[in-house]
C-alpha positions as CSV (number, residue, x, y, z in Angstrom):
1,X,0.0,0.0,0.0
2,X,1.1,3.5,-0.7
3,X,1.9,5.9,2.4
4,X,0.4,9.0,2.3
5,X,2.4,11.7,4.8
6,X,0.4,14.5,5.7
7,X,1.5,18.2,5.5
8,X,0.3,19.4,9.0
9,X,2.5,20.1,11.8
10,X,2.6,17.8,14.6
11,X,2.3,17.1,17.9
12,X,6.0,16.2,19.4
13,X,4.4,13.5,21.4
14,X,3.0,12.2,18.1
15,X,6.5,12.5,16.5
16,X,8.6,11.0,19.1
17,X,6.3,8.2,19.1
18,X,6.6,7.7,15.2
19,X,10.3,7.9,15.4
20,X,10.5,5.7,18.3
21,X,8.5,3.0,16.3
22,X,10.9,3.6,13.1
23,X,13.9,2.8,15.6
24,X,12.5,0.3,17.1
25,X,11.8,-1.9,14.2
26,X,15.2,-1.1,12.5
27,X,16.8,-2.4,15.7
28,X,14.2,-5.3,17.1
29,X,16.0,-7.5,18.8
30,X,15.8,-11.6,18.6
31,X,13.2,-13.9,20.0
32,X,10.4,-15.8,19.2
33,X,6.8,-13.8,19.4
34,X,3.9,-15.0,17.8
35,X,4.2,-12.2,15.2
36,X,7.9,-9.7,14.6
37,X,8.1,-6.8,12.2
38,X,10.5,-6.2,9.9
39,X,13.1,-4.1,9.2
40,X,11.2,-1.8,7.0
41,X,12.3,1.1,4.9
42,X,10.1,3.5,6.1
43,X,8.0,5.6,8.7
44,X,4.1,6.9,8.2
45,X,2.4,9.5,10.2
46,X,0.6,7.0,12.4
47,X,2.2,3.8,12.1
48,X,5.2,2.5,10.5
49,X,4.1,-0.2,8.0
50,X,5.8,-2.7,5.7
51,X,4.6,-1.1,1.7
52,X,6.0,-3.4,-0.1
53,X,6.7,-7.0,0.1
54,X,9.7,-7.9,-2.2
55,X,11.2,-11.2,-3.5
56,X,13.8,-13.3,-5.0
57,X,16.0,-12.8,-8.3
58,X,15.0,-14.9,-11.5
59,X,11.3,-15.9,-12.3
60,X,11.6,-19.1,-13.4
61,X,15.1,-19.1,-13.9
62,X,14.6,-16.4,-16.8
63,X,16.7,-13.2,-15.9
64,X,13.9,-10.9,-18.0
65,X,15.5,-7.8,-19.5
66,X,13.3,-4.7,-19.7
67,X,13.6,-2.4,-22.8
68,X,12.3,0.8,-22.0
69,X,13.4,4.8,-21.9
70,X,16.1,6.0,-20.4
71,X,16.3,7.9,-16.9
72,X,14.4,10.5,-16.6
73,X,16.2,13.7,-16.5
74,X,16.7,15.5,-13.1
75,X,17.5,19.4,-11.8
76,X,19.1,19.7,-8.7
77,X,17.6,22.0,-6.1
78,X,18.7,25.7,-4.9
79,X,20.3,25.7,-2.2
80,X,17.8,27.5,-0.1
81,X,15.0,24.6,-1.6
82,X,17.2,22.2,-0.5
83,X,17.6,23.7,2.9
84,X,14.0,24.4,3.3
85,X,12.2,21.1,2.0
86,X,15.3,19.1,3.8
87,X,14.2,20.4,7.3
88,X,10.5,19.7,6.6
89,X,11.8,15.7,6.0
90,X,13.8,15.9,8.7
91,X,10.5,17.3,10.5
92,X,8.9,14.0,9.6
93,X,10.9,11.9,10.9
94,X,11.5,13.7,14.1
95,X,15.4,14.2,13.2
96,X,15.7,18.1,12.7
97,X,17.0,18.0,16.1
98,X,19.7,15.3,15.8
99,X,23.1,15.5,16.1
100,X,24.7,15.9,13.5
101,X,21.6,15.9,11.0
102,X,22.0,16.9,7.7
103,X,20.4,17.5,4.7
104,X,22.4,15.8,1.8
105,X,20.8,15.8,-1.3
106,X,18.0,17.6,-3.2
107,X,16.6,17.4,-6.9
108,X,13.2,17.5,-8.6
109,X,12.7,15.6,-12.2
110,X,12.6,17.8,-15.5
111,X,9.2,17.3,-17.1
112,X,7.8,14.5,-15.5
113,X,4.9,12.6,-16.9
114,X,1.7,14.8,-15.3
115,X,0.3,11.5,-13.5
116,X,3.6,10.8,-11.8
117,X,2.7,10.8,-7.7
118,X,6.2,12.8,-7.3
119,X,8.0,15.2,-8.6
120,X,10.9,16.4,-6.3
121,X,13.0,14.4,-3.7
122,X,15.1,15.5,-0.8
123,X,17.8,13.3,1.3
124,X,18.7,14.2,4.8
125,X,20.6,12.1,8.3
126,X,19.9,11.6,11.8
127,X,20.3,9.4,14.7
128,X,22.6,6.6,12.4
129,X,19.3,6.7,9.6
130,X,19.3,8.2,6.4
131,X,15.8,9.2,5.2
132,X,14.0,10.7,1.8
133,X,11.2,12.5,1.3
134,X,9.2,13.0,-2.1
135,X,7.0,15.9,-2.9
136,X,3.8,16.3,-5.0
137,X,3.7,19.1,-7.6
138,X,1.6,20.9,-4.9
139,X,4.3,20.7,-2.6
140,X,2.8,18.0,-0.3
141,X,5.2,15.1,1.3
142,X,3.5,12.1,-0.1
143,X,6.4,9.7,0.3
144,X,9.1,8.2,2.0
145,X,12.0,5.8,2.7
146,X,14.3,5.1,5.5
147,X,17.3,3.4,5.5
148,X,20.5,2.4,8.1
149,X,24.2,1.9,7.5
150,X,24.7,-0.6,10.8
151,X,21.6,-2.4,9.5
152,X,21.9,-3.1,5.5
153,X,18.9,-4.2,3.5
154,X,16.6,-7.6,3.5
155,X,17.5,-7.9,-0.7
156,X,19.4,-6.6,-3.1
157,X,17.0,-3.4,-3.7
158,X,14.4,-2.4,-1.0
159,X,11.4,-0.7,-1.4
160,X,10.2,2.2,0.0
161,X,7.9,5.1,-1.5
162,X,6.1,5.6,-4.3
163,X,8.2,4.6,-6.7
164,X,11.7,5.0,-4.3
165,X,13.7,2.6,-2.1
166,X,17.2,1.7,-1.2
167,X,19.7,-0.6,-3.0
168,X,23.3,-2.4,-2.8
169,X,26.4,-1.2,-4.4
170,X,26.0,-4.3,-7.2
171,X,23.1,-2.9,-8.5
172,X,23.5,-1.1,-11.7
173,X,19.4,-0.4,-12.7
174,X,16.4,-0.5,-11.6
175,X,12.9,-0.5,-13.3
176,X,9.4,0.1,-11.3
177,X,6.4,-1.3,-13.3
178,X,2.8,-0.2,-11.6
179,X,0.4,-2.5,-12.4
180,X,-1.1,-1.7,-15.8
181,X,1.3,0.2,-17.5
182,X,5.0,0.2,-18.6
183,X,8.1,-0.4,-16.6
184,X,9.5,3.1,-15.5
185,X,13.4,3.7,-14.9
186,X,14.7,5.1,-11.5
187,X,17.4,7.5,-11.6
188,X,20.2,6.1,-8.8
189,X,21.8,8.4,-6.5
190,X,23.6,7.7,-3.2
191,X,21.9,4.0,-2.6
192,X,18.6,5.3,-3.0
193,X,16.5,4.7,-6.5
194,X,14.0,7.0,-7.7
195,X,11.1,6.7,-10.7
196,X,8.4,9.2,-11.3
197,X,5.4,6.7,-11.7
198,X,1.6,7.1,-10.9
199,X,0.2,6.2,-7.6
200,X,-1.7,2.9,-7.5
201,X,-3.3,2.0,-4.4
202,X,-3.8,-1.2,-3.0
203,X,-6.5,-3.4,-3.1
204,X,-8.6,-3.4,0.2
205,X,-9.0,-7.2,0.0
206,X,-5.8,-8.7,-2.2
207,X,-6.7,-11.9,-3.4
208,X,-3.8,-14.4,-4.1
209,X,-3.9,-14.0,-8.4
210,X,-4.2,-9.8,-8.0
211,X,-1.3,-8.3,-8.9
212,X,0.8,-6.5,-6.6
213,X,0.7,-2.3,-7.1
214,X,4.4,-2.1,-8.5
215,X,7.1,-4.9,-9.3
216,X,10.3,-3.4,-9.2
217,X,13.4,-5.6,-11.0
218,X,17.4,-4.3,-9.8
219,X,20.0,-5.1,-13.0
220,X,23.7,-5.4,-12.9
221,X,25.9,-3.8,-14.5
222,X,26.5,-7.1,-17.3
223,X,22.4,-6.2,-17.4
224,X,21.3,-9.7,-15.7
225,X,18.4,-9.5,-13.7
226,X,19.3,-10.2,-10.0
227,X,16.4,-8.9,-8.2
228,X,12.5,-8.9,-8.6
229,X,9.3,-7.7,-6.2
230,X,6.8,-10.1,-5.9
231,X,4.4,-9.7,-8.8
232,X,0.9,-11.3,-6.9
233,X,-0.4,-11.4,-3.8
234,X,0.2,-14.7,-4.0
235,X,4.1,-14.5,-3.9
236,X,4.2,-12.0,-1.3
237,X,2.3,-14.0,0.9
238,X,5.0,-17.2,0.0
239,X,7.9,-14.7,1.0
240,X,6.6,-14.0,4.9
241,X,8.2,-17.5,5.6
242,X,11.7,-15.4,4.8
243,X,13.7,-14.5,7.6
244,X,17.4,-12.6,7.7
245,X,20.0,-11.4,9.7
246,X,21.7,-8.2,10.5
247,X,25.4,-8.0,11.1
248,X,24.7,-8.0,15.3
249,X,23.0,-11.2,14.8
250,X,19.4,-10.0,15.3
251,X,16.7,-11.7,13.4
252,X,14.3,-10.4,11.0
253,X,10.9,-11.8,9.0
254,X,8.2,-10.4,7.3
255,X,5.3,-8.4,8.9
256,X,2.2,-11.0,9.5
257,X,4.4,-14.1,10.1
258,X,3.2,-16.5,12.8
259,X,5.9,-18.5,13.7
260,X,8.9,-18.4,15.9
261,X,12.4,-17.2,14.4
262,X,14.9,-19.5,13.8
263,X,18.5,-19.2,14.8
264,X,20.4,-16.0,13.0
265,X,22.9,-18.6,11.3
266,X,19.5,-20.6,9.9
267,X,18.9,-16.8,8.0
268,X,20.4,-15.2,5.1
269,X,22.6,-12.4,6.0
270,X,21.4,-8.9,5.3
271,X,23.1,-7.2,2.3
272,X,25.4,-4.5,3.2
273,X,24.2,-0.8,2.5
274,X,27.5,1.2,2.6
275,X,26.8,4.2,0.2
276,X,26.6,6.6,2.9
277,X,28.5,7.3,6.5
């Protein structure tokens, strides 16, 4: 499902408790509860919620190779935009205040198709997490992704917003197809992926055949296909039984999974994510 920030100020109680939910699931620690959250990519304005459940390499064994455009063009920001829409991320994740926070990167694309859900992106840091934010034309916050050095990523590209996510240093490209239309191409920049594609929203009642809202597919740089999103509900629901491992040793699995974690050496490692400090 696609997370919809809203553009209201507020309440620090309401924002401490949305950061503290972020950092908790990032760092969960081991055990065996009926049900464990995953490390997830990124924080909403109530909850923090898994978006996108992703999956395994080849389909069939077939690396597919998408033809479509190339990346969409990009303009970086002012500096005073960048400064200004930085903070207001920051702002959203409760990390204005951090030490050392930051605001790292800022661009917005150059005639973007007029049903894409974003049109300009900001990175900033805080607290050991580096986060993005994407803007609608109107200047909303309408997206956003989260990701941690000390942590790395459950596969080899993570999804986050609409149309955004985090990837490893192997992958080269990365196309996001929402359901119905053509694959889109992300522009990459610092780990994070970025492609201006319409909003779909998810079904209130996925049945196992529907098709997911995007499928996203990561490429090296020989163009094999080493990463796909699950494509039906179907799939996603096969990939809960997944389970990794963080560099500490901590266990991970999929939001909705009722069974007890096995051992950390019984789960593939998570991928390192080293693009930033």
């Amino acid at each position: 499902m696609n997370i919809l920030l809203p553009d209201g100020d507020l309440r620090p109680s309401t924002r401490d408790r949305q950061r503290d939910e972020l950092i908790a699931i990032l760092e969960s620690e081991s055990g065996t509860p009926s049900r464990r959250r995953l490390l997830v990519p990124l924080a909403a304005v109530a909850a923090v919620a898994l978006i996108m459940a992703l999956g395994f390499a080849l389909r069939n064994g077939k690396p597919r190779v998408e033809e479509v455009a190339s990346a969409p063009a990009v303009e970086p920001l002012s500096a005073a935009e960048k400064a200004h829409l930085g903070q207001r991320c920051l702002v959203r994740y409760n990390l204005a205040t951090s030490t050392g926070h930051a605001v790292l990167d800022g661009f917005r694309f150059v005639n973007p198709p007029s049903d894409a859900a974003v049109r300009t992106w900001v990175v900033g840091y805080g607290d050991g997490l580096w986060v993005n934010c994407g803007f609608d034309q109107a200047g909303v916050v309408v997206s956003g992704t989260a990701a941690a050095p000390r942590l790395g990523l459950f596969n080899e590209v993570q999804a986050g917003g609409q149309g955004s996510g985090a990837y490893v240093k192997s992958i080269a490209r990365i196309t996001v197809t929402p359901v119905g239309s053509s694959p889109v191409e992300a522009v990459l920049r610092n780990g994070f992926y970025y492609a201006p594609v319409r909003s779909v929203p998810a079904g209130k009642a996925p049945a196992g055949s529907n098709p997911r809202p995007y499928v996203v597919r990561g490429y090296d740089a020989g163009g094999n296909l080493v990463y796909a999103s699950a494509e039906t509900e179907a799939d996603r629901k096969a990939e809960q039984i997944a389970c990794r491992a963080d560099p500490k040793g901590r266990t991970y699995s999929w939001i909705g999974s009722e069974r007890p974690l096995p051992a950390p050496k019984d789960c593939r490692p998570n991928l390192p994510w080293t693009w930033l400090p």
